[in-house]
C-alpha angles and dihedrals in degrees: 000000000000092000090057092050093044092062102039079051088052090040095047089046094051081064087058104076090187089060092032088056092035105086091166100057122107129244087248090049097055096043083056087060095033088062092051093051084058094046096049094037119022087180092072089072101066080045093066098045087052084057094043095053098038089057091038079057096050095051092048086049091041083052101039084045086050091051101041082057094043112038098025097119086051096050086044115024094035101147095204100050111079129265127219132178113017113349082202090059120153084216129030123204117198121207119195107195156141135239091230103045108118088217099044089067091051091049093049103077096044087052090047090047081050103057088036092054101039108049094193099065128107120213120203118185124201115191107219110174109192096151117078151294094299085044081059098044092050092053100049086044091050085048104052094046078075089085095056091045092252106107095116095041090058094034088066085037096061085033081069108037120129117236123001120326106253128157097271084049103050092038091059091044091063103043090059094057092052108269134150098237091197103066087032080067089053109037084054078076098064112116087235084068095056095034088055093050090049093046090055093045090053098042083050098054095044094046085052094244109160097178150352143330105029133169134196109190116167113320093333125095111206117185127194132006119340133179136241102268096044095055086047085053093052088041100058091038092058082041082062103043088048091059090044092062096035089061105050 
């Protein structure tokens, strides 16, 4: 709370030319004239706030720009985080989500009518499991199919499922597609499957996801459920900017 304070009181104070020119002036001596600022014009206040989120902004897109140059190849080119549509893509699309978000599952068949349609584009999934115990157990489950071939068939499985992915729910599930759900229980336990997990919650967090499902696609970060139209717009803008650097 008192950073907070702190910096609407800095932002407030940079509206008060008297306190901004006047290097030699105390921080008591600027609240004083901070509060009559507010007295005499109530309005200053959502002014500085303005100010305060606009420069708060600024720093989280100077620091998602800073990680998309510098861990690209990670959020993208991770070996160990599985690959759908065509591995040899001009344009790479990364999903973070989770087998019980709502909106993950809406979001699924217009991803899969995507990949299928456009036969140049490189799906990365990070399995990023915040909601729950049964969110965790999915994912470790999706990942170690991995090791029986079977990672994008249950992937669309648990995609459709009806009610929340539990343990019941996700073992059944297997065993429908074919797994052996008893190495699948063991292979959950492979080091890949929780390096994979840690990896997603980091990225997230310094992407400045807060949910899912979220995309990175290019340069764009695109957070939540989107529709069809919108994902083939940042598609064929990365597209573009892919050409652009591949030309000069």
């Amino acid at each position: 709370m008192r950073t907070i304070f702190r910096g609407l009181l800095l932002a407030l104070s940079l509206l008060l030319p008297a306190a901004a020119g006047a290097q030699e002036l105390d921080e008591a001596r600027i609240k004083e004239l901070v509060y009559q600022a507010i007295r005499e014009n109530p309005e200053i206040i959502l002014e500085a706030v303005a100010i305060l989120q606009k420069r708060e902004e600024e720093a989280r897109n100077a620091g998602v720009a800073s990680v998309l140059e510098n861990q690209r190849d990670l959020i993208e080119r991770d070996p160990n985080a599985p690959v759908l549509g065509n591995p040899d893509g001009d344009v790479t699309i990364v999903e973070f989500f989770d087998y019980n978000c709502p909106y993950c599952r809406r979001v699924a068949p217009i991803v899969k009518q995507l990949i299928e349609d456009d036969p140049n584009i490189r799906l990365v999934y990070r399995e990023w499991p915040i909601l729950g115990e049964g969110s965790v157990f999915a994912a470790r489950a999706a990942l170690a199919a991995r090791k029986q071939g079977k990672y994008e068939e249950f992937h669309w499985a648990m995609m459709n499922l009806r009610g929340r992915a539990e343990e019941a729910t996700v073992m059944r599930a297997a065993a429908e597609i074919g797994l052996d759900t008893e190495q699948l229980r063991k292979d959950m336990n492979d080091p890949e499957v929780q390096d994979h997990i840690q990896l997603s919650m980091a990225l997230a967090q310094a992407l400045g996801f807060n949910g899912t499902p979220s995309f990175v696609i290019g340069d764009a970060l695109v957070p939540g459920f989107v529709e069809r139209e919108r994902l083939e717009a940042y598609v064929a803008e990365a597209r573009k900017a892919n050409e652009a650097r591949a030309s000069e």
